[in-house]
C-alpha positions as CSV (number, residue, x, y, z in Angstrom):
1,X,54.8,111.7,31.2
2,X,54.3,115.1,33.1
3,X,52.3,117.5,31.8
4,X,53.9,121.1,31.0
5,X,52.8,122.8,34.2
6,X,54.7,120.4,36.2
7,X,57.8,119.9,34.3
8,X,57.9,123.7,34.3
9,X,57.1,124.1,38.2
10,X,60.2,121.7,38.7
11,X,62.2,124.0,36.5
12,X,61.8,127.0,38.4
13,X,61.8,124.9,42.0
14,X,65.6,123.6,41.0
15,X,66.9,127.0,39.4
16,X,66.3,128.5,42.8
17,X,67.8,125.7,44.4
18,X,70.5,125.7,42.2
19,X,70.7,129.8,43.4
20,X,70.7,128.9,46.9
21,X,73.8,126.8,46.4
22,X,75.9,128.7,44.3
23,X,74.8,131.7,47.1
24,X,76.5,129.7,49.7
25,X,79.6,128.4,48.0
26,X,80.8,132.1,47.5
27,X,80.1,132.4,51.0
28,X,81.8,129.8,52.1
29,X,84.9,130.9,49.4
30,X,85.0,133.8,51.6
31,X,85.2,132.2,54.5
32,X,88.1,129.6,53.7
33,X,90.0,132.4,52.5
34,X,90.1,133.9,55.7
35,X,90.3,130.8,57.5
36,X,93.2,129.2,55.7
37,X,94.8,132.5,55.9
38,X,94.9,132.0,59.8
39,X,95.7,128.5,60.3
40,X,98.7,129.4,58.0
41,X,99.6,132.3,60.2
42,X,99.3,130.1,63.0
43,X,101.0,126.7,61.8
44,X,104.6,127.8,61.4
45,X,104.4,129.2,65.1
46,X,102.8,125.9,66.7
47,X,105.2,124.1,65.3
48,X,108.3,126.0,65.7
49,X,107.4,125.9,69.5
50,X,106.6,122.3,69.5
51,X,110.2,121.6,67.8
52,X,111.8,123.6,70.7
53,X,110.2,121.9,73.0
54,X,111.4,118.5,71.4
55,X,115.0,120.0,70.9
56,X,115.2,121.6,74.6
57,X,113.9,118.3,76.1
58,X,115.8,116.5,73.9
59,X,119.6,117.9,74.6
60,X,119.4,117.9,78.1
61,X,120.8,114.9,80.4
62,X,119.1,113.2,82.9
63,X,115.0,113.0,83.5
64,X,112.7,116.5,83.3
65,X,110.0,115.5,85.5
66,X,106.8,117.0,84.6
67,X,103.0,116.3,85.6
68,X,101.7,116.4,82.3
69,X,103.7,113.4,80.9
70,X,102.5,111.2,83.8
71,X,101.9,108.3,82.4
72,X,99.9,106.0,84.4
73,X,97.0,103.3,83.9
74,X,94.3,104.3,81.7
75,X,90.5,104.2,83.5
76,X,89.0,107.3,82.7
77,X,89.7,109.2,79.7
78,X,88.3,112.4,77.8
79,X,88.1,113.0,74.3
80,X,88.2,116.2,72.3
81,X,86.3,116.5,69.1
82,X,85.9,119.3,66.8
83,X,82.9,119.8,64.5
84,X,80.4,122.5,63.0
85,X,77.6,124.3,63.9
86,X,76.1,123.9,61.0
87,X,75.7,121.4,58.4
88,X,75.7,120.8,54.3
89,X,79.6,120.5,54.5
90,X,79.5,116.6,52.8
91,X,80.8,114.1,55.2
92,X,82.7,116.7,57.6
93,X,80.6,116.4,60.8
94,X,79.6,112.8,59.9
95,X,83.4,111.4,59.3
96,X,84.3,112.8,63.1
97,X,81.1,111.8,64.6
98,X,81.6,108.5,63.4
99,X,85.2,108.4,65.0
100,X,83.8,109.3,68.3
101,X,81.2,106.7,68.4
102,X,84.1,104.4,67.7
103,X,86.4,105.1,70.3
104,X,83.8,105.3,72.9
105,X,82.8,102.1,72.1
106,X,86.5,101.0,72.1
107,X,87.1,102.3,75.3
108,X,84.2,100.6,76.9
109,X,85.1,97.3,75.6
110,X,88.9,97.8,77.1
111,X,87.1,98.5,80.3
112,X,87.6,102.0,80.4
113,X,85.4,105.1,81.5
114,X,84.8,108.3,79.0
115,X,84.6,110.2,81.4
116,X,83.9,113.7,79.5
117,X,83.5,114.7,75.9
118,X,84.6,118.0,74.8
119,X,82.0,119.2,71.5
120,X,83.5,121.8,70.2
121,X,80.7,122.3,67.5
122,X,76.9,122.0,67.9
123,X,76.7,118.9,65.6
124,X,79.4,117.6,67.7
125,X,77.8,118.2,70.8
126,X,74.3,116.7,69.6
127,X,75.8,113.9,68.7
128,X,77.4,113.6,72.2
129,X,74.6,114.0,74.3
130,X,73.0,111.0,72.1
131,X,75.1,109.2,73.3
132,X,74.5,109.9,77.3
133,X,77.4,112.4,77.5
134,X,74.7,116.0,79.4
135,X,77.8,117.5,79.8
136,X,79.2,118.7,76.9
137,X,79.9,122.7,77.4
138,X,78.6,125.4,74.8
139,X,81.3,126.4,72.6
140,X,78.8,127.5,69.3
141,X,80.7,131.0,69.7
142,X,83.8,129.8,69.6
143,X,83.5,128.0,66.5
144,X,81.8,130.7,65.2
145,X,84.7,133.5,66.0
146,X,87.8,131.3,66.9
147,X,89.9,133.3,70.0
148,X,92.4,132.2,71.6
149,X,91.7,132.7,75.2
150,X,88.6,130.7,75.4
151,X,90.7,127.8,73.8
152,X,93.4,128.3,76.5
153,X,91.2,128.0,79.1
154,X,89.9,124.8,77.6
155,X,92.8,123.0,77.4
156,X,94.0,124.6,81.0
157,X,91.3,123.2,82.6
158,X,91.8,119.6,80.9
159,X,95.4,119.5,81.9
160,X,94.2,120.5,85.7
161,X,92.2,117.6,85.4
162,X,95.0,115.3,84.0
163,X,97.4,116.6,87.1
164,X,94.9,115.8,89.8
165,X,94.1,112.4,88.5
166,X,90.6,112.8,87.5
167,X,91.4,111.7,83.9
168,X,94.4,109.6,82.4
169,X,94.5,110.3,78.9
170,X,92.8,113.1,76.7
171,X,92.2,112.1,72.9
172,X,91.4,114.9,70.1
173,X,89.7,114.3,67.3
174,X,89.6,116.9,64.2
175,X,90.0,117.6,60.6
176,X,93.4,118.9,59.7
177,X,93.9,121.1,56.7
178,X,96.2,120.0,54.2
179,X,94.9,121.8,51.2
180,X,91.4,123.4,49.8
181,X,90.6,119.6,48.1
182,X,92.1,117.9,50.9
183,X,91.1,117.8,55.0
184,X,92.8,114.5,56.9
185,X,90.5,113.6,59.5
186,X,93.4,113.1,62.4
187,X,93.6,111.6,66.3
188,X,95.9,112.9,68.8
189,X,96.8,112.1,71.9
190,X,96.8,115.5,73.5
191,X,97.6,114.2,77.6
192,X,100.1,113.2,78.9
193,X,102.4,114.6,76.7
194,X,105.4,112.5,74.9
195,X,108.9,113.9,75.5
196,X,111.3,113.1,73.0
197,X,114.5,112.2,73.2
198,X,116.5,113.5,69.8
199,X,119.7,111.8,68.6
200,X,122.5,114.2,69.4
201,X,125.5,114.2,66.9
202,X,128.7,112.9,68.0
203,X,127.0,112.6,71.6
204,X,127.3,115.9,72.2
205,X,124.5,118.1,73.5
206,X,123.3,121.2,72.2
207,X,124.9,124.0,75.0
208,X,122.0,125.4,76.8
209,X,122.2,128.5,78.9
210,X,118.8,128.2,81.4
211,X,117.6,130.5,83.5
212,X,116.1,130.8,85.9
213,X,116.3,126.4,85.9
214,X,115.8,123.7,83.3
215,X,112.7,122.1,85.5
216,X,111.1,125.9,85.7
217,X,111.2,126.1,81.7
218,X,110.0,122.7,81.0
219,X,106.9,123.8,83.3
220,X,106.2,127.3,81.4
221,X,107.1,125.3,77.7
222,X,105.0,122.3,78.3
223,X,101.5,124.2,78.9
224,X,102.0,126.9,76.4
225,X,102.4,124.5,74.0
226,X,99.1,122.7,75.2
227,X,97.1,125.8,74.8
228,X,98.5,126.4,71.5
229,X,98.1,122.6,70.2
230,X,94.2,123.0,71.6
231,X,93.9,126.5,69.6
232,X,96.0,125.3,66.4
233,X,93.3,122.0,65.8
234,X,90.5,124.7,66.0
235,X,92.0,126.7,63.3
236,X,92.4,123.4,61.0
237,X,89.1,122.4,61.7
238,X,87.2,125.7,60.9
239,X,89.3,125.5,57.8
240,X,88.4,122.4,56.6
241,X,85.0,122.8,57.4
242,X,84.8,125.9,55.3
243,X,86.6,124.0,52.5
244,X,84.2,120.8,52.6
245,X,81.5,123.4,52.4
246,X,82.7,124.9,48.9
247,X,83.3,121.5,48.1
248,X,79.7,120.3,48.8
249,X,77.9,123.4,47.1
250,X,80.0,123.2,44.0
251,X,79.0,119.4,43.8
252,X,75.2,120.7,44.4
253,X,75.7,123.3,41.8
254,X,76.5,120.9,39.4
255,X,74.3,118.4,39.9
256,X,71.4,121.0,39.6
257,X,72.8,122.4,36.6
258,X,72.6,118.6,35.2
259,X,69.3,118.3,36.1
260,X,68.2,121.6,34.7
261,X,69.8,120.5,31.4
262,X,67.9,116.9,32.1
263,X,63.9,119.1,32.7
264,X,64.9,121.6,30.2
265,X,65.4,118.8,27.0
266,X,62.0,117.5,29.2
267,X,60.0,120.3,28.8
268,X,60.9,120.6,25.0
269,X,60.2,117.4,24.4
270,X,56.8,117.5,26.0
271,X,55.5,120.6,24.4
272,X,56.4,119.3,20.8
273,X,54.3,116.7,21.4
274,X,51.5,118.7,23.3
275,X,52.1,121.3,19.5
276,X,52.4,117.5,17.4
277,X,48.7,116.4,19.1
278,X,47.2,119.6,18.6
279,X,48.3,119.7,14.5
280,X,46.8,116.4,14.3
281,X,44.2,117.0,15.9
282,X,42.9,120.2,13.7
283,X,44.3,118.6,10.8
284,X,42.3,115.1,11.3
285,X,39.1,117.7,12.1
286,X,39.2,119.7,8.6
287,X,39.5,116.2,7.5
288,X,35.8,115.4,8.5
């Protein structure tokens, strides 16, 4: 059994521990609150532009030709992951890292080249440049203070790449915020894009005025909603990174509040015996 000192040194080594924690969960409270606040600001927006997108596309006869729904033969692809920067958030970094490992190794089984991964995350990017990919980009800051120009020019310069043929597809791969308890790890396929047809009632179309022509706002529609579907994922992932975070620290509290309860019945138990010992040990003396 451990002698008093040690049970006692534990003791104090856990309740700062268990400080730490609880120190960080509030921090990370504070965080999510302001992150879910902006991915909720931001969702209704993304996807009331993605839905008139789909209903423009969607009501007007014939074919809208556009470079970003090219779709051709896949040989060189690029993949988009979002992590964090830092870690003790559970299995949030390790969930998407595992994802990538898959689909690169998918991809090179079909024959197919991974040509660039995106990291947006530092755990993200380490785990990236294990596997052979220098390239990465440093987006720490961006993580760290989501804007939405930097994430524009991101996804700019992937569609560039798309149109010029340097890549055929572009994968993302992220956490998407459902709730505080609940982040869905999700893949997209962000190029080329899929243009819906909807089902028009009765056959008829919905009656479109366009100006200045329907090709010239299919090509201003299409990227803006790019940009905003690059900067929207960023928002669900800083959000459910903060969330996995309160959700790990809580667990950590707990469990060090357990074990606190577990040292503390311990150390009682060993110093009535250490007192029990000592009784007998004067009272089998006087005895003498």
């Amino acid at each position: 059994m451990a002698s008093l000192k040690e049970v006692k040194t534990r003791i104090a080594s856990v309740n700062n521990t268990r400080k730490i924690t609880s120190a960080m969960k509030m921090v990370a409270s504070s965080k999510l609150h302001r992150a879910q606040q902006a991915i909720e600001n931001m969702r209704p927006y993304e996807q009331r532009l993605t839905r008139m997108m789909t209903a423009f596309v969607g009501s007007q006869e014939g074919d809208l030709n556009t470079p970003y729904a090219a779709v051709r033969p896949v040989k060189r692809v690029a993949i988009v992951i979002y992590t964090s920067n830092s870690s003790l958030c559970g299995g949030f970094n390790a969930n998407a890292i595992r994802v990538l490992r898959h689909k690169v190794a998918a991809y090179k089984e079909d024959g197919v080249e991974v040509a660039r991964v995106v990291a947006l995350g530092r755990k993200g990017a380490d785990a990236a440049r294990k596997l052979g990919f220098a390239d990465t980009g440093d987006y720490t800051r961006l993580m760290d203070h989501p804007v939405f120009q930097p994430a524009a020019e991101i996804a700019e310069e992937l569609m560039q790449q798309f149109v010029s043929g340097e890549i055929d597809k572009v994968d993302i791969v992220y956490h998407h915020f459902k709730s505080s308890a609940s982040q869905i790890l999700t893949e997209e396929t962000f190029l080329p894009v899929q243009l819906p047809k909807t089902e028009k009632p009765d056959g008829v179309a919905a009656d479109y005025i366009v100006e200045p022509s329907r090709q010239a706002v299919v090509e201003q529609l299409i990227p803006s909603v790019l940009r905003l579907q690059l900067f929207t994922a960023l928002l669900d992932s800083l959000a459910s990174e903060h969330a996995a975070r309160v959700i790990a620290m809580q667990i950590a509290t707990d469990n060090a509040d357990e074990l606190l309860q577990e040292l503390t019945l311990t150390y009682n138990k060993t110093r009535q015996q250490a007192i029990t010992t000592e009784l007998l040990d004067i009272v089998g003396g006087s005895m003498q």
